[in-house]
C-alpha positions as CSV (number, residue, x, y, z in Angstrom):
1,X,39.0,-39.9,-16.1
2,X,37.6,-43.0,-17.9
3,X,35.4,-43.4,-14.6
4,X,34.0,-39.5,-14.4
5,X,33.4,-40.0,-18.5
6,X,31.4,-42.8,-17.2
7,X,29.6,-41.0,-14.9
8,X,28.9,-38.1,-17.2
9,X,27.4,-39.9,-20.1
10,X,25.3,-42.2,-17.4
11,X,24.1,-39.1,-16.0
12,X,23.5,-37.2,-19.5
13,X,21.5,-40.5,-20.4
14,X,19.1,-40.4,-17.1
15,X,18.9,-36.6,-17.9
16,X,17.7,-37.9,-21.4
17,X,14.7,-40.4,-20.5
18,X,13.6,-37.5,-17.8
19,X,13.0,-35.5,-20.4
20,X,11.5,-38.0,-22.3
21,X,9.0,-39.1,-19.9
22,X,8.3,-35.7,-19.2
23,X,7.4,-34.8,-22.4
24,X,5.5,-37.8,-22.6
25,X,3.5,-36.9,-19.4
26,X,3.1,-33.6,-21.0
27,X,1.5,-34.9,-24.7
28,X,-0.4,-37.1,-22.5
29,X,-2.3,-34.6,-20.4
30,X,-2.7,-32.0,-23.4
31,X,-4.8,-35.4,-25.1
32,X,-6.5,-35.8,-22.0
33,X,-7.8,-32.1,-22.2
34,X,-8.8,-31.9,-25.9
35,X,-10.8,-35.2,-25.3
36,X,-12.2,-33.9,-22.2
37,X,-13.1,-30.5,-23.6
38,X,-14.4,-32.4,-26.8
39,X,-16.9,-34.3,-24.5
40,X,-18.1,-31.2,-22.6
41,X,-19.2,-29.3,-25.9
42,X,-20.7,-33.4,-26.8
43,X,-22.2,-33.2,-23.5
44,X,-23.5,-29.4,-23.4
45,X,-25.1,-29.5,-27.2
46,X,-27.3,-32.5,-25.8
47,X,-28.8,-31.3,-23.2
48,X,-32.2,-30.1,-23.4
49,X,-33.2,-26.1,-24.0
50,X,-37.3,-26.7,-24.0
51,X,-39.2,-27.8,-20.5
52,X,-40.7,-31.4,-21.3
53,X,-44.2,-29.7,-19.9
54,X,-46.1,-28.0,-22.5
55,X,-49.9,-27.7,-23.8
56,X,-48.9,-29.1,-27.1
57,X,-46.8,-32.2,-25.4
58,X,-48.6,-33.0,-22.3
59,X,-46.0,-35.0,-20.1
60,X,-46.1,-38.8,-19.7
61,X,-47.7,-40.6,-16.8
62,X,-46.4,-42.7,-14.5
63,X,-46.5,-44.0,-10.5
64,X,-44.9,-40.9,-9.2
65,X,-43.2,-37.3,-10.0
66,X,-39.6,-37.3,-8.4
67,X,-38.5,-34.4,-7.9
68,X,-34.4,-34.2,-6.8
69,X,-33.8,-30.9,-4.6
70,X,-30.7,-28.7,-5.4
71,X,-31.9,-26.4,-8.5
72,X,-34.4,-23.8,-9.3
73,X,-37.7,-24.4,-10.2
74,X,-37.4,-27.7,-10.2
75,X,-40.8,-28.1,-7.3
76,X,-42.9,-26.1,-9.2
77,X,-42.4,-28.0,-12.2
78,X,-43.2,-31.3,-10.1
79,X,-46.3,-29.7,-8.4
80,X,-47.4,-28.6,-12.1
81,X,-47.3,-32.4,-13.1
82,X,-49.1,-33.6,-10.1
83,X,-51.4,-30.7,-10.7
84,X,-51.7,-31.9,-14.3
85,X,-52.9,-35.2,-13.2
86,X,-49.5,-37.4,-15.0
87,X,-48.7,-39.0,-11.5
88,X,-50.7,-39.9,-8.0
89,X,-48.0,-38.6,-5.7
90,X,-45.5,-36.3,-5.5
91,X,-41.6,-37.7,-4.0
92,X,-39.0,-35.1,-3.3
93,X,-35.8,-36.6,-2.6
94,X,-33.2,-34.8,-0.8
95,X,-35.1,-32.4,1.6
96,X,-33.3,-30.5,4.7
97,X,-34.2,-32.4,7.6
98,X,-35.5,-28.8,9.2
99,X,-38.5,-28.9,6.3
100,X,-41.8,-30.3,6.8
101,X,-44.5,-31.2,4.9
102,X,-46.5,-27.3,4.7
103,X,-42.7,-25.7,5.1
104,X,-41.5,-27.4,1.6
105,X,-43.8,-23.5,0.1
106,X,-40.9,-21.9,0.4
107,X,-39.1,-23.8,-1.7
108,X,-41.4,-23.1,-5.0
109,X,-39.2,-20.4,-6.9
110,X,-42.5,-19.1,-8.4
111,X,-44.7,-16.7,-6.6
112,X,-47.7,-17.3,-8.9
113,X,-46.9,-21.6,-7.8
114,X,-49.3,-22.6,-5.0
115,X,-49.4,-25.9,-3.5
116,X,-53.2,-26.6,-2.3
117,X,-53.3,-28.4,1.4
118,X,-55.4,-30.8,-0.3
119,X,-52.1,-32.2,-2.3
120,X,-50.2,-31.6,1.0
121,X,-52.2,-33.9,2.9
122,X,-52.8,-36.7,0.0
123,X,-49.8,-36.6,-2.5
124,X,-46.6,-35.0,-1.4
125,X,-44.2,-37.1,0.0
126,X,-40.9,-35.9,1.6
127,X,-37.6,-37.4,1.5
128,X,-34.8,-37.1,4.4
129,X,-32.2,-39.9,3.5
130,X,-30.6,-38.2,0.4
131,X,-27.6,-35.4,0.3
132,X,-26.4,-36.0,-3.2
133,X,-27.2,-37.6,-6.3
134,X,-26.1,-41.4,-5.6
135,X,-28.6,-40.5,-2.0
136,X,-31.4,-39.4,-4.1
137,X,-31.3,-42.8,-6.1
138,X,-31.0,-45.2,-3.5
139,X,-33.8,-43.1,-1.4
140,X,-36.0,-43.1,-4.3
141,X,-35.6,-46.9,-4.6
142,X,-36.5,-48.1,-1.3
143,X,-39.4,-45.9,-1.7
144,X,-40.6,-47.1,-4.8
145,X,-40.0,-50.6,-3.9
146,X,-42.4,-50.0,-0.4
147,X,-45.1,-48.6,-2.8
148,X,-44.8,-51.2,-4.9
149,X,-44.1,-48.6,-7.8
150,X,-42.5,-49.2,-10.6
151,X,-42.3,-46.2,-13.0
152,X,-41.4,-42.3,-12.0
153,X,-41.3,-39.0,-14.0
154,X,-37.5,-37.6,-12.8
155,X,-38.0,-33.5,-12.5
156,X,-34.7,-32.5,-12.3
157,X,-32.4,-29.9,-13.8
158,X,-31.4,-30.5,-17.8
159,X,-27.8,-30.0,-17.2
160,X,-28.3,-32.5,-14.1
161,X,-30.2,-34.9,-16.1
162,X,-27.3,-37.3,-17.7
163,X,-26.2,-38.1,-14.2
164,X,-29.5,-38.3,-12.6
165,X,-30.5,-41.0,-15.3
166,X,-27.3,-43.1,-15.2
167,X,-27.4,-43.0,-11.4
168,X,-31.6,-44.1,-11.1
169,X,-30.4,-46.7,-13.9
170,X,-28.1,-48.4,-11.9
171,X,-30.1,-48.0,-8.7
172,X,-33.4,-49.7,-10.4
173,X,-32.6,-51.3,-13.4
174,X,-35.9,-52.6,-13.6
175,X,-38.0,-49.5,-12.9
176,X,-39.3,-47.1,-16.1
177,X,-37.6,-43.8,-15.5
178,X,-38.8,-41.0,-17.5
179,X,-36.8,-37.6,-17.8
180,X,-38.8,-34.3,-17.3
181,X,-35.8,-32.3,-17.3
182,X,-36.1,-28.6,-16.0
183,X,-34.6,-25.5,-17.5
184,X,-33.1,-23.1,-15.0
185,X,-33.3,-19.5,-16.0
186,X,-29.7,-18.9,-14.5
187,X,-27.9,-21.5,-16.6
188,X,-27.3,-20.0,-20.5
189,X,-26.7,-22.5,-22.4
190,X,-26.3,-20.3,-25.5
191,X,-22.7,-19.0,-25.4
192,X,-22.4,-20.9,-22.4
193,X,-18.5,-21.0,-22.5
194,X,-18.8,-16.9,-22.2
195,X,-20.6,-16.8,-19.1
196,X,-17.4,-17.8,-16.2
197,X,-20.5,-19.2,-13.8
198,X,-22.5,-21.3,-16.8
199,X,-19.1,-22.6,-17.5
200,X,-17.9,-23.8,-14.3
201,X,-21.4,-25.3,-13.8
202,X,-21.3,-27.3,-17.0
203,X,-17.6,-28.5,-16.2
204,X,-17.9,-29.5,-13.0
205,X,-21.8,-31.5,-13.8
206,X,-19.1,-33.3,-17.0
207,X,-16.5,-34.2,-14.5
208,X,-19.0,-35.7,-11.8
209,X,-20.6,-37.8,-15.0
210,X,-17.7,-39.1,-16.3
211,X,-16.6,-40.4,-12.7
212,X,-19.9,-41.4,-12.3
213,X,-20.2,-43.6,-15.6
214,X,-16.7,-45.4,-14.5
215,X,-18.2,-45.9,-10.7
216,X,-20.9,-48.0,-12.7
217,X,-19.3,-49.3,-15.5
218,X,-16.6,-50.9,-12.8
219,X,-19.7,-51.9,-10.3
220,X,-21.3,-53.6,-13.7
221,X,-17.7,-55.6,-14.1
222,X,-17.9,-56.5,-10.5
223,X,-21.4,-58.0,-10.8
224,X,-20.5,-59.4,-14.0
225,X,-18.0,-61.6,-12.7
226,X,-19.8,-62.4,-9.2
227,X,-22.8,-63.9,-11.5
């Protein structure tokens, strides 16, 4: 008897600090998702709802427009800067492989957008080397550094931009990246957490920048203590 009382209370006690650390797991991933939805609404609010490019704010100049493939009218944005005389060359980073120079036309989302042969031939300069965000960096790097360039407008989508910028940081430190974010007419950013698609967009862009900003902040440690 004394031995199954022994075994009872033993087993009521494991039962006990199960329970415990279950509920601890639990409280632990409810504060993981109030601070994660806290940063999202951080994150959308800061994003930009005006196009860099207007009459009243001409955009900044620099070595090159960069343009990262992947949202609309992010190309006719960058021809519009090239157009508008703020860079001497036009880089898109991240182009099918099946694209040449005269096919990248049909990737302008605007019928009224022409791109003249004479900025074909000149000042448009295609890049193969990239499929994601990380690619596009690195890509845009070795360029820049063949060029001997050391400062790019980055066309790229606003709710794209946080990530684009930490990732060009970290792939040239040195290099004067300036944002020239793009608004896409699909993406609402007013009531955004109404619309199901503008809300899985903007959750999914959070989640890629918050394990993008550990990727670098542990690379950083790693060079850190390598120096």
């Amino acid at each position: 008897r004394m031995a199954r009382r022994y075994k009872f209370r033993s087993a009521r006690r494991q039962e006990r600090r199960l329970g415990g650390l279950v509920w601890v797991a639990f409280l632990a991933a409810v504060a993981l998702a109030v601070v994660w939805a806290v940063g999202l609404v951080r994150f959308v609010d800061a994003l930009p709802r005006q196009s860099a490019l207007t009459e009243s704010a001409p955009a900044e100049t620099a070595d090159a427009v960069v343009v990262l493939t992947g949202g609309s009218r992010r190309l006719d944005e960058g021809v519009a800067l090239l157009e508008a005389g703020s860079a001497p060359v036009l880089f898109v980073s991240g182009v099918d492989e099946r694209v040449d120079a005269k096919g990248i036309r049909s990737l302008l989302d605007d019928g009224d957008t022409r791109l003249p042969d004479s900025l074909v031939e000149c000042c448009l300069v295609l890049g193969y080397g990239a499929s994601d965000t990380i690619g596009n960096a690195r890509e845009t790097q070795i360029w820049m550094q063949v060029g001997d360039r050391t400062s790019l407008l980055l066309v790229t989508s606003n709710y794209h931009r946080p990530r684009a910028l930490l990732e060009f940081a970290h792939a040239m430190p040195e290099a004067r990246v300036v944002p020239h974010p793009v608004i896409p007419q699909d993406v609402r950013l007013d009531g955004w957490y109404r619309y199901p698609g503008t809300l899985a967009l903007l959750a999914n862009e959070y989640s890629k920048y918050l394990f993008a900003s550990a990727r670098v902040a542990v690379a950083g440690w790693f060079m850190a203590l390598a120096a």
